[in-house]
C-alpha positions as CSV (number, residue, x, y, z in Angstrom):
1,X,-20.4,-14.9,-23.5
2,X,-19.0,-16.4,-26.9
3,X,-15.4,-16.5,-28.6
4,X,-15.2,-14.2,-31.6
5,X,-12.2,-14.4,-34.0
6,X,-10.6,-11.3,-34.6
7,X,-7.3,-10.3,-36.2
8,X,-4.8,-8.3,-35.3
9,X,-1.6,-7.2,-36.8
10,X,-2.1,-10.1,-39.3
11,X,-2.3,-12.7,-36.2
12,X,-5.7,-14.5,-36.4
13,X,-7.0,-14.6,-32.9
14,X,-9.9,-16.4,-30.6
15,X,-11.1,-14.1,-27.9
16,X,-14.2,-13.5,-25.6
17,X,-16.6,-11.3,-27.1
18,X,-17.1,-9.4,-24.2
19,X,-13.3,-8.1,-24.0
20,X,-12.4,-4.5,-25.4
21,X,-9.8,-4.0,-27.9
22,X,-7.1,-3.0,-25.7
23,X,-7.9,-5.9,-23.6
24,X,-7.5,-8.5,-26.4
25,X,-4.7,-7.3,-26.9
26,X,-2.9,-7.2,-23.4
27,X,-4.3,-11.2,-23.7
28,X,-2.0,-11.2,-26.3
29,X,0.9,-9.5,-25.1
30,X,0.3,-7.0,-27.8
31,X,1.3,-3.3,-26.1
32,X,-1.1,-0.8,-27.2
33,X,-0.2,2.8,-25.0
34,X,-2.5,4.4,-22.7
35,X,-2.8,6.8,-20.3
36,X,-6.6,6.6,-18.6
37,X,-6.8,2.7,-19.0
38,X,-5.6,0.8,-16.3
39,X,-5.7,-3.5,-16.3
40,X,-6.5,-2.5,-12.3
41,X,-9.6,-0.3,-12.6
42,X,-12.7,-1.0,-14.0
43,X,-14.3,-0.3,-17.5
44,X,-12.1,2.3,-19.3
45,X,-13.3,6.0,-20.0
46,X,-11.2,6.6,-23.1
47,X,-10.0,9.9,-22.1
48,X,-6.7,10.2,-23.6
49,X,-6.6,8.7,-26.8
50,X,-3.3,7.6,-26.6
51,X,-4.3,3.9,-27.8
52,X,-6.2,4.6,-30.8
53,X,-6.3,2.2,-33.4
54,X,-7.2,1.3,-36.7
55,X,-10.2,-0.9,-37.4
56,X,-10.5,-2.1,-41.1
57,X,-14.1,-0.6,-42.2
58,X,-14.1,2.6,-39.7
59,X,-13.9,6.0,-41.0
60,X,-11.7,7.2,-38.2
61,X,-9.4,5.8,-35.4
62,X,-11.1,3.9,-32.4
63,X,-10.1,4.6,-28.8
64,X,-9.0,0.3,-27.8
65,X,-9.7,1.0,-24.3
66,X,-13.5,1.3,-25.5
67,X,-14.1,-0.4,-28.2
68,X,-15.6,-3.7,-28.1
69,X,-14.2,-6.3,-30.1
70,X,-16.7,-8.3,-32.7
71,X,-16.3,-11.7,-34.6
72,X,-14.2,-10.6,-37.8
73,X,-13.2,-7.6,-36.9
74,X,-9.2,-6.9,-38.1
75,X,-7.4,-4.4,-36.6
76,X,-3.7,-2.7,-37.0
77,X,-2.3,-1.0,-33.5
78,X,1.0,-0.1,-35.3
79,X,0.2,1.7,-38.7
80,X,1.6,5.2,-39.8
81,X,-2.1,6.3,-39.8
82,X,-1.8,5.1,-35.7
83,X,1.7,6.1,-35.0
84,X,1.1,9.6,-36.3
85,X,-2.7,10.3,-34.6
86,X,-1.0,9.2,-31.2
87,X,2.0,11.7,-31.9
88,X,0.0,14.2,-31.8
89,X,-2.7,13.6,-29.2
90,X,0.9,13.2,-27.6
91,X,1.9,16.6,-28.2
92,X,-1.2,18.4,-27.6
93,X,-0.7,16.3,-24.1
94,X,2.5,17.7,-23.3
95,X,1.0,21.5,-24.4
96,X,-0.2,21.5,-21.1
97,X,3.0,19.4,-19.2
98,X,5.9,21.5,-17.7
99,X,9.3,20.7,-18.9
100,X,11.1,20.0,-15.6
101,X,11.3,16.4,-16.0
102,X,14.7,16.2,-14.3
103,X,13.6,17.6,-10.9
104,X,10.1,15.5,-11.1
105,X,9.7,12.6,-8.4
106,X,8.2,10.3,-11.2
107,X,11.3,10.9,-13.4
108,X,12.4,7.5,-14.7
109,X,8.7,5.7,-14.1
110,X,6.3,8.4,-15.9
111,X,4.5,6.6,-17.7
112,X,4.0,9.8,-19.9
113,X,7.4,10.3,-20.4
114,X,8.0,7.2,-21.6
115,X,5.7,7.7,-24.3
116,X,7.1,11.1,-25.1
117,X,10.2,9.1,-25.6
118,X,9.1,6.1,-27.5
119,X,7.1,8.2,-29.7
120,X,9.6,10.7,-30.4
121,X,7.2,13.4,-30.2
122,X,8.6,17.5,-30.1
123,X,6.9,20.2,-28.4
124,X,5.5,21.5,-31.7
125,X,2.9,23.1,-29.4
126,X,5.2,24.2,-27.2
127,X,5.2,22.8,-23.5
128,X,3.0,23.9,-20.2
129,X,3.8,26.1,-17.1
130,X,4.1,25.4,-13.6
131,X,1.0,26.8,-13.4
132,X,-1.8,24.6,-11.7
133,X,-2.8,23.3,-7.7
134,X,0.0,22.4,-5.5
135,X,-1.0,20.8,-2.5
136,X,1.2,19.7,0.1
137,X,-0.7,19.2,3.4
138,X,-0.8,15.8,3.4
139,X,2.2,13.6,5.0
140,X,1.2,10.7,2.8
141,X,1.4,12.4,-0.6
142,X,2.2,15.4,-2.7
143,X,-0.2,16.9,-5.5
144,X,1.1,19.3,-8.4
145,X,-1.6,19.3,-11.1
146,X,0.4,21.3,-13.2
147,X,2.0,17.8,-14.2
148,X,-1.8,15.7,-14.5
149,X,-2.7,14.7,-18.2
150,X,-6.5,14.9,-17.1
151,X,-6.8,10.2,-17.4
152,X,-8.9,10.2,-14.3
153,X,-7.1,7.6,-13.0
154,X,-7.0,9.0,-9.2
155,X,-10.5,9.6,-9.2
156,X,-11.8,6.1,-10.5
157,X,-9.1,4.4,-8.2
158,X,-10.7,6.7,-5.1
159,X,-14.4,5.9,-5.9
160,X,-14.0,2.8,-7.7
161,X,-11.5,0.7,-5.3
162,X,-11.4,3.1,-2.2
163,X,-15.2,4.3,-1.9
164,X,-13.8,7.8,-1.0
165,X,-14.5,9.9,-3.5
166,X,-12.5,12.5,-2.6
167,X,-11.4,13.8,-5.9
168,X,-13.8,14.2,-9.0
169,X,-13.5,16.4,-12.4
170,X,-13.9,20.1,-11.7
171,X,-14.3,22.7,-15.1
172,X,-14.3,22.2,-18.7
173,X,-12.3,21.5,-21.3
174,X,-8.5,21.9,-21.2
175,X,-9.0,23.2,-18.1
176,X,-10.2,20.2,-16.2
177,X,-8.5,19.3,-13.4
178,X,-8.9,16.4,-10.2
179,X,-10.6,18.5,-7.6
180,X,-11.2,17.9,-3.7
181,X,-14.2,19.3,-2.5
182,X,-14.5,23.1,-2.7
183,X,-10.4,22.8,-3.5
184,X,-10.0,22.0,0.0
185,X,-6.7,20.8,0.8
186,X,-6.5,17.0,0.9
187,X,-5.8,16.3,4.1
188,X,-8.7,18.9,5.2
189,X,-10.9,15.8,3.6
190,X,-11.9,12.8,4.4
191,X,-8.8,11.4,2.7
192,X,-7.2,8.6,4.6
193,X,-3.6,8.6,2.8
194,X,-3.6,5.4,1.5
195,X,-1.6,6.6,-1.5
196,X,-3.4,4.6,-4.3
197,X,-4.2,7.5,-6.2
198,X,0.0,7.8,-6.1
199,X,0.1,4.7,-6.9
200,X,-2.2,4.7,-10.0
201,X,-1.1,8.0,-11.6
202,X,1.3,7.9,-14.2
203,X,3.1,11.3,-13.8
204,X,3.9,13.2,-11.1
205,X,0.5,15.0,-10.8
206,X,0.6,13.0,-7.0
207,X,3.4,11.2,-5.5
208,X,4.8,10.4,-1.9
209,X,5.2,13.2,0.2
210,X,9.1,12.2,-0.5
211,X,11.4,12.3,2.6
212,X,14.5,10.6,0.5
213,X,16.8,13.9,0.7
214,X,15.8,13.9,4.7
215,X,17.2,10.5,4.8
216,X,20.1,10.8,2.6
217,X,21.2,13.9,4.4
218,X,21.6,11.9,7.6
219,X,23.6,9.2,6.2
220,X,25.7,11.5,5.0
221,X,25.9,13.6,8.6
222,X,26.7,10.4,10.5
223,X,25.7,12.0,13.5
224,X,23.4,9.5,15.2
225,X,22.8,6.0,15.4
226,X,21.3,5.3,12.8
227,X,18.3,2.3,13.1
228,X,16.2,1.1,10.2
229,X,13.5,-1.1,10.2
230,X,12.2,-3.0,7.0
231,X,8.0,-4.1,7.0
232,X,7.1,-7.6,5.7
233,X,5.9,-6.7,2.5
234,X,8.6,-4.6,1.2
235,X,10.8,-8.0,1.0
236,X,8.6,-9.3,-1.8
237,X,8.6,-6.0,-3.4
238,X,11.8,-3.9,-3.6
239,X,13.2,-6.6,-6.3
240,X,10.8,-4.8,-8.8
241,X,12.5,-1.8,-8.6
242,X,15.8,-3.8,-9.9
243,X,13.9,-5.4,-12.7
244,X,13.2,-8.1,-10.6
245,X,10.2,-10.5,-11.7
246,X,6.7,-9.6,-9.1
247,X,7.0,-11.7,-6.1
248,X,10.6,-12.3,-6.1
249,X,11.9,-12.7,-2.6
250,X,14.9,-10.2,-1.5
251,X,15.0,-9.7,2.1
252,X,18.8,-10.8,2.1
253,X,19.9,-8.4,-0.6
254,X,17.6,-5.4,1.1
255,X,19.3,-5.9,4.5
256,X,22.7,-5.7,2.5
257,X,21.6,-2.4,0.6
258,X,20.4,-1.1,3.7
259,X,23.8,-1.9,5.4
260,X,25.8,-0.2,2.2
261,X,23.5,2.7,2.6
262,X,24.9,2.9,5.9
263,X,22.8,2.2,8.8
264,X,24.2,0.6,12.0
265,X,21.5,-1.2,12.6
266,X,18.9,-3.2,10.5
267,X,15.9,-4.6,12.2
268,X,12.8,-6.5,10.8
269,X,9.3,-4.8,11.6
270,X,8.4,-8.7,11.6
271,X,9.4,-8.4,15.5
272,X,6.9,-5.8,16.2
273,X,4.5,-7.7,14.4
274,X,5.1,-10.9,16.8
275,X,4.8,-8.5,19.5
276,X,0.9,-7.3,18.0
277,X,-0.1,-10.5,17.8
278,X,0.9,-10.9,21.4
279,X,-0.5,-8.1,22.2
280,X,-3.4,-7.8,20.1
281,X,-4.1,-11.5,21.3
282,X,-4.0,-11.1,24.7
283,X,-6.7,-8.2,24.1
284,X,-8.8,-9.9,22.2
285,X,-9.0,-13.1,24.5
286,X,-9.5,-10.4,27.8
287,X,-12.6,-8.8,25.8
288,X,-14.0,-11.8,24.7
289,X,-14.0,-13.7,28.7
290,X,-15.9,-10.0,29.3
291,X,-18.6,-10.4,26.7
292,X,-17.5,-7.1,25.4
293,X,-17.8,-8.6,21.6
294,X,-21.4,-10.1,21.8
295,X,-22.5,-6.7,20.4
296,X,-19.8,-5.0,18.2
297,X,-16.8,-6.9,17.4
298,X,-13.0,-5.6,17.9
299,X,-11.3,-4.4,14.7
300,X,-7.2,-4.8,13.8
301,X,-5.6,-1.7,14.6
302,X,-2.4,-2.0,12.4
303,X,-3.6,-0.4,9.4
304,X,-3.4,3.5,9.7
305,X,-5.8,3.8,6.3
306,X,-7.9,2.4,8.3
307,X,-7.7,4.0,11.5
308,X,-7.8,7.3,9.5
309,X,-11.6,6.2,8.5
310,X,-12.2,5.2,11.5
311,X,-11.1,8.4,13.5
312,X,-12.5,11.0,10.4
313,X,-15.4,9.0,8.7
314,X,-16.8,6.1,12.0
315,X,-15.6,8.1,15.5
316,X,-18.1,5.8,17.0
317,X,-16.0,3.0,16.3
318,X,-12.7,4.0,18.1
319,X,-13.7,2.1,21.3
320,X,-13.9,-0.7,18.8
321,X,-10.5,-0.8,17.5
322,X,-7.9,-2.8,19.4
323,X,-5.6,-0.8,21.6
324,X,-2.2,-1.9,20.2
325,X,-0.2,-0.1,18.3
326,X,1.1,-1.2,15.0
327,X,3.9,-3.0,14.0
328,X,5.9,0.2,13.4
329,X,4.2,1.5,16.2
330,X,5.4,-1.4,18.5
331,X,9.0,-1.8,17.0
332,X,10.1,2.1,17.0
333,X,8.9,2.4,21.0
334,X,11.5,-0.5,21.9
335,X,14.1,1.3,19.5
336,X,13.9,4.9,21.8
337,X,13.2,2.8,25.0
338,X,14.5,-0.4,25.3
339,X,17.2,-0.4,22.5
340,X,18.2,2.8,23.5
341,X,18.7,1.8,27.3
342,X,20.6,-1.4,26.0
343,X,23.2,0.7,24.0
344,X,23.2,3.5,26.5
345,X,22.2,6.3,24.9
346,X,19.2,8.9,24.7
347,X,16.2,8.1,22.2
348,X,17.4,11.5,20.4
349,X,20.4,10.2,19.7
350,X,18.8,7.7,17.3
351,X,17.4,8.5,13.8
352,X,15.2,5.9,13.2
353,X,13.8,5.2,9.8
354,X,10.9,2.8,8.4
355,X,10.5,1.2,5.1
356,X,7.3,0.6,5.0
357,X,4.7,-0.4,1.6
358,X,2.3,2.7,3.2
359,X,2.1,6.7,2.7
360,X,-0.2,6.3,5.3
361,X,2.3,5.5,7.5
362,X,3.9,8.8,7.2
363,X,0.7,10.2,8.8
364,X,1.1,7.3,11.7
365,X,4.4,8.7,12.3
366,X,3.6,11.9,13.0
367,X,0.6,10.9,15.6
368,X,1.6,12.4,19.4
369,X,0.5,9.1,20.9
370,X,3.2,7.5,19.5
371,X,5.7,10.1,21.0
372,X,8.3,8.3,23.3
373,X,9.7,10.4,26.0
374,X,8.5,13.5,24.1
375,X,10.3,12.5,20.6
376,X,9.1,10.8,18.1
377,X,9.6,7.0,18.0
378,X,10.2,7.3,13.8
379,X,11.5,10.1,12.4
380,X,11.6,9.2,9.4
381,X,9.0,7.1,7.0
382,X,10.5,6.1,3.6
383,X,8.1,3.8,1.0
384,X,9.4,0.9,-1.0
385,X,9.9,3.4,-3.8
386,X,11.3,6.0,-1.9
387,X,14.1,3.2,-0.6
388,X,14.4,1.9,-4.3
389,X,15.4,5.3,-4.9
390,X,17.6,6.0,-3.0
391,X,19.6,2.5,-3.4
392,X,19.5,4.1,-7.0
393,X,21.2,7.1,-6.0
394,X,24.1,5.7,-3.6
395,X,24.6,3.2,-7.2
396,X,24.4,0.2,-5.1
397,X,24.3,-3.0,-7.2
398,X,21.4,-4.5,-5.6
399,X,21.7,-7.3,-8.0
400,X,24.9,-8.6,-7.0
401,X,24.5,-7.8,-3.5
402,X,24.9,-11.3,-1.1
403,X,22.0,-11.9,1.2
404,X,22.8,-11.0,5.0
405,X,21.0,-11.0,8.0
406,X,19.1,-8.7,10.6
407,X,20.2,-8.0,13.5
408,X,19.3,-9.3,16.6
409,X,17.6,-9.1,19.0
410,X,14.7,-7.1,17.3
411,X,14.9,-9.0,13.6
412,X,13.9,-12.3,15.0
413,X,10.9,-13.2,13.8
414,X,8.5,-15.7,13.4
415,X,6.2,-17.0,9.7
416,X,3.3,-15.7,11.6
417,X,4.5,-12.2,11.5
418,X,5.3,-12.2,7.5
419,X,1.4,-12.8,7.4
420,X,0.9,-9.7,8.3
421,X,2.1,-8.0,4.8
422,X,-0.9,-9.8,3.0
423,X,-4.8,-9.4,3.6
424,X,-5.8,-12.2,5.9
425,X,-2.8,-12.4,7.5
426,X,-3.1,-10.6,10.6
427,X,-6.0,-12.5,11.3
428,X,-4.6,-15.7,10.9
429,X,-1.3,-14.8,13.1
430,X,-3.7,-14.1,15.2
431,X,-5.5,-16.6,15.1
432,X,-2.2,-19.1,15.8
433,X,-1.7,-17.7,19.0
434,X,-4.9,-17.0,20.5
435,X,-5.9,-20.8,19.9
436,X,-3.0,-22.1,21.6
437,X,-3.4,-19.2,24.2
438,X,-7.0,-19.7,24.8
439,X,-7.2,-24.1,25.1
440,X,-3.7,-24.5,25.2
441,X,-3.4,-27.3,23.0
442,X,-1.2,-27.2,19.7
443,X,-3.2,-26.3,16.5
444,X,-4.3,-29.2,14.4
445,X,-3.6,-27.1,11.4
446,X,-1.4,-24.1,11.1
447,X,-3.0,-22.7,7.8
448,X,-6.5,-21.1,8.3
449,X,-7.4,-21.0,4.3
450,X,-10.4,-19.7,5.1
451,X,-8.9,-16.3,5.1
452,X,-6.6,-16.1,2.9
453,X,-6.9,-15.4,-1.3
454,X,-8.1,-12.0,-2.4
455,X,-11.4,-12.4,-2.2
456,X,-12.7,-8.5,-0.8
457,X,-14.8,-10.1,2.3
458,X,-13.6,-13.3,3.5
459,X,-15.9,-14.8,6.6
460,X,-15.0,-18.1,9.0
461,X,-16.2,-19.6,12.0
462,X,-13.7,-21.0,14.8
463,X,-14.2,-23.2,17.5
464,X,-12.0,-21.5,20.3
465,X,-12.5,-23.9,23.5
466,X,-16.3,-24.8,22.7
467,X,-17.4,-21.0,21.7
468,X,-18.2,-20.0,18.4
469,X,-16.1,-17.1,16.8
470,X,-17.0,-15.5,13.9
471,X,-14.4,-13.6,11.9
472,X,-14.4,-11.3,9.1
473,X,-11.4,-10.6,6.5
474,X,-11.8,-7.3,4.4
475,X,-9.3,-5.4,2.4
476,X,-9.9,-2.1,-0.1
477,X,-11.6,0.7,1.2
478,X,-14.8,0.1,-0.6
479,X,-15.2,-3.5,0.6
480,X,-14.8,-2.0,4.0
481,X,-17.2,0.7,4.0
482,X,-19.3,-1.6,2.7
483,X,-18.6,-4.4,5.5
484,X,-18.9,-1.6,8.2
485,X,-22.1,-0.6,7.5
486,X,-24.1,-3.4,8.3
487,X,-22.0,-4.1,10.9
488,X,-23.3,-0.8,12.0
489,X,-26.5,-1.8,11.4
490,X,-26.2,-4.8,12.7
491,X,-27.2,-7.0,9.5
492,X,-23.9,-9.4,10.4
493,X,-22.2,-10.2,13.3
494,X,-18.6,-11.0,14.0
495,X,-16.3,-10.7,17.2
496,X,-13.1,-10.3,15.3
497,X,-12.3,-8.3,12.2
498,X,-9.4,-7.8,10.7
499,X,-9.1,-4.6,7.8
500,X,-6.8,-3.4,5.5
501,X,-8.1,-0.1,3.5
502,X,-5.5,-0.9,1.0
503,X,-6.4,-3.5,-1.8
504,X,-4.8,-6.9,-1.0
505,X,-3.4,-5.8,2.0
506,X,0.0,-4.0,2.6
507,X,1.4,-6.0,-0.4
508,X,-0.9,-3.7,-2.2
509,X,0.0,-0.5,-0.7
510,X,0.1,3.0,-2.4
511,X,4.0,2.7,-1.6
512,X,4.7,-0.3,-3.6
513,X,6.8,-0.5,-6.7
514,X,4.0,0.9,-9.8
515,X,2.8,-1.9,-11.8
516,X,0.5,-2.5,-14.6
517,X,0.6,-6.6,-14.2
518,X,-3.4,-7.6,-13.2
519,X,-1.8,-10.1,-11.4
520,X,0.5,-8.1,-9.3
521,X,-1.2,-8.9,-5.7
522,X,-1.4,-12.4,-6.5
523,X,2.3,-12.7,-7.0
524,X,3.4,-10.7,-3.9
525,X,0.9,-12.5,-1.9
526,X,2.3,-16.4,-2.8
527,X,5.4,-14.9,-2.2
528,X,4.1,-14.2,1.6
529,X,2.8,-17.4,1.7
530,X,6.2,-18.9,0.5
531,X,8.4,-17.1,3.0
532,X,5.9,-18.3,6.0
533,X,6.2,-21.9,4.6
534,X,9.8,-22.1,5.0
535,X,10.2,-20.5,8.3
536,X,11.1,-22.6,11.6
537,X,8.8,-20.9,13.9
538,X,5.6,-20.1,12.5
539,X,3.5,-19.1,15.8
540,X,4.2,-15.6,17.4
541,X,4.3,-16.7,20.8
542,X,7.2,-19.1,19.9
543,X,10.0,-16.3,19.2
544,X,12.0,-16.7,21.8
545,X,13.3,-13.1,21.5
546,X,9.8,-11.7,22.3
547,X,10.0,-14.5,25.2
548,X,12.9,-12.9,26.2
549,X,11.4,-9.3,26.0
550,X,8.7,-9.7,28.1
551,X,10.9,-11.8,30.6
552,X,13.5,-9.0,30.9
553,X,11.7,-5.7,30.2
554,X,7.3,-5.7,29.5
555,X,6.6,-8.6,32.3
556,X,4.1,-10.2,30.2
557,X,1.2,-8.9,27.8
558,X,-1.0,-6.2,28.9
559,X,1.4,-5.6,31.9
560,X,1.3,-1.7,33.0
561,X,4.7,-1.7,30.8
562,X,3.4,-2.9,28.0
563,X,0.5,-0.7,28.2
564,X,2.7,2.4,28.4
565,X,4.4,1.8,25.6
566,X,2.8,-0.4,23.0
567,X,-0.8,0.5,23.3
568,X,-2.8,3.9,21.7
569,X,-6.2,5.7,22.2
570,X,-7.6,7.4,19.0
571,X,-9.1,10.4,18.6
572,X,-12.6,12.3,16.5
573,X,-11.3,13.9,13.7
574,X,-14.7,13.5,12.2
575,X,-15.8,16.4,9.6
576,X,-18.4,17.4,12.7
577,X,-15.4,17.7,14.7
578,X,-12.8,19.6,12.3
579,X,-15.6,21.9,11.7
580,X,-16.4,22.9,15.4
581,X,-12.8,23.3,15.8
582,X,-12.5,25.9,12.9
């Protein structure tokens, strides 16, 4: 790889000849539009043709998304000759779009509209129909095709990040849509719901399966308790949707929103995550004195993405994943059981709602096996967009909110339990405990940086009393498949594996504020790091409000109680299996 100089809008610049145009550019901090290019995904496809630009010696416009830059090449991304070609490849665009902006879920973050807008552009070609696939079956996310501009963006993020390939390009020409499989509906696939095609597309050809008008509706009833409960990755997140700068840390200001909103009770899905770890621990240290690990080793269960694979793509694996439920899982049991008992009242007279970075955690929510006395422990999952939203909507100044507290006694927490909202975390929270657990001495060293960064695999060996465990880190669905494979085929061995299908970890997740910053994950994840760092306790079993818990209601860890409530079983829902069913 050498530097070229290239110029660009008169500015004389020295790049890496191996970057495209658009890429030179973004280096830069020139803006060139696009639609199909993403900083995210891999090598552009030029679909669109939104960021054409002119290149002194070419006959016609290149696509910059494409187009390799070269030593002496001068370019103009601004020209009348530019603005005017991507006017009209504009236009021809929104031919095809339907004109109901103001009832869309992406209005005020399309990325399309945006560009209808800057651009100026008028439905000389007129504008599209409703017409097109609506699909609705999935709990994670909606699909309405009569709204995609054909970038391709959900299919390279499901093959290219994911390894899923659920969706490819089905007909020709202007009538080319993002298929499923035989049209199937998506959740009839292996789809696991992690939401990054959602998350990737810039229009509202998919979105969250939105439950913001559920929520709003009960706010407004005031007819139950209402309980809401915030996972450790949204606090470094929401701030986005307020113009915040990526990474900025505003838990205080959320619980105050959430409070305005009007819920009676805020609590921090941080506790449940203490209570995995104690959980989770406990089961990992009991399998490991039974030699059940010398073969396959136990997997992190707190990621439904992932249990979604496991249960419709690996069904030979469910024995493998740990028993616990997640976080939300964990947390919205003690809500209907234990919170409930404490105020007095029946679990149906709580609405329980959960923020969580996840459209996959809409599908958890719905699972029977996390019932509680017949109803369902959440009722209701909202994303950090969805919440966002609806702060939007109420016209709460999240900016000049003050920073409160969550209540106690289920949003204590400790710095171990933030981990969990970054890939690498779980592992080391766990990791904290089971060491101190296992040899009972204190841990030398309270950071395990051998799984942490963003690195897709991440591998370690730890000493726990004299035996060697090996550990695995792995986050995005196609690092995972990968991973599991030869663990399948027993090419590497570990006893402890923690996964996260979603890239990055939950920080990453297909509910997160949209962002087209390459460094986006990075910045969420040192803001993590940060909020761990400057906590008091940092070791799950030191909260004393989980000491508390077991002391007056779960006994201790993997008591009968604890079982009842906090634990799961999974099930085949393996194509062999929905098809036998049919």
């Amino acid at each position: 790889m050498a530097d070229v100089r290239i110029v660009i809008n008169g500015r004389t610049l020295t790049v890496p000849d191996n970057l495209t145009v658009i890429e030179a550019c973004e280096k830069a901090g020139i803006e060139i539009p696009a639609l199909c290019h993403h900083p995210r995904l891999g090598e552009s496809i030029g679909a669109c043709r939104v960021c054409v630009v002119e290149v002194e010696g070419a006959r016609n416009l290149q696509p910059a998304c494409v187009t390799k830059v070269r030593d002496g090449m001068v370019i103009k991304t601004s020209s009348d000759r530019v603005k005017t070609a991507r006017k009209f490849n504009l236009a021809l665009l929104l031919s095809e779009h339907p004109n109901d902006c103001m009832t869309c879920e992406a209005n005020g973050r399309c990325e399309f509209q945006d560009l209808i807008y800057k651009y100026d552009v008028d439905p000389i070609f007129g504008y599209g129909t409703k017409e097109g696939l609506f699909d609705k079956s999935s709990p994670a996310i909606v699909r309405d095709l009569s709204k995609c501009v054909k970038c391709q963006r959900c299919v390279r993020t499901c093959s290219e990040l994911q390894g899923m390939h659920i969706y490819s390009m089905v007909e020709r020409g202007h009538r080319t849509y993002p298929g499923t499989p035989f049209d199937m509906p998506v959740y009839e696939t292996d789809c696991i719901g992690c939401g990054q095609c959602a998350a990737f597309c810039p229009t509202g050809a998919i979105v969250e399966n939105s439950a913001v008008k559920v929520v709003l509706e009960e706010l407004e009833k005031k007819e139950k308790i209402l309980v809401v409960q915030t996972a450790p990755s949204v606090r470094v997140a929401i701030g986005e949707e307020f113009g915040y700068a990526p990474g900025t840390i505003s838990t205080g200001q959320m619980v105050a929103a959430l409070r305005r909103l009007g819920f009676d009770y805020v609590f921090d899905t941080n506790f449940g995550a203490d209570l995995t770890i104690m959980e989770e621990g406990s089961e990992f240290l009991e399998r490991l004195e039974k030699g059940d690990l010398e073969d396959l080793p136990m997997f992190t269960s707190c990621c439904p993405g992932w249990v979604n694979l496991v249960e419709k793509v690996y069904p030979e694996l469910r024995t493998r994943l740990s028993s616990a439920k997640s976080p939300q899982g964990m947390l919205s049991a003690l809500v209907k059981t234990y919170f409930a008992e404490k105020l007095g009242v029946k679990p149906e007279d709580i609405f329980h709602v959960s923020i969580m970075p996840c459209t996959a955690k809409k599908d958890e929510a719905l699972r029977k096996q996390l019932m509680v006395n017949g109803v369902p422990a959440v009722d209701v999952v909202l994303t950090t967009r969805e919440l966002g939203k609806l702060i939007r909507m109420k016209k709460i100044p999240f900016a000049n909110l003050p920073e409160e507290e969550y209540d106690a006694p289920l949003g204590i927490s400790t710095g171990a339990a933030v981990l969990f909202g970054v890939t690498g975390g779980v592992m080391e929270a766990a990791l904290r405990t089971a060491y101190e657990l296992k040899t009972g001495k204190t841990l030398p060293k309270i950071v395990f940086e051998d799984v942490r960064g963003l690195k897709g695999v991440k591998e370690a060996e730890i000493d726990l009393d004299g035996k060697k465990i090996r550990i695995a880190v792995v986050h995005g669905t196609a690092n995972v498949r990968n991973l599991v494979e030869k663990i399948l085929r027993r090419e590497v061995k570990y006893h402890f594996v923690e996964v996260m299908a979603c890239p990055g970890g939950c920080i990453g997740g297909g509910g997160q504020p949209y962002s087209r910053d390459p460094e986006i994950l990075r910045k969420r994840a040192e803001a993590i790091y940060t909020i761990d760092e400057r906590m008091v306790l940092r070791k799950s079993h030191e909260n004393p409000a989980i000491k508390k818990l077991y002391e007056e209601y779960l006994e201790h860890p993997l008591s009968h109680k604890a079982h009842e409530l906090l634990h799961t079983y999974y099930e085949d829902r393996s194509r062999k299996k929905r098809l036998a069913v049919k």
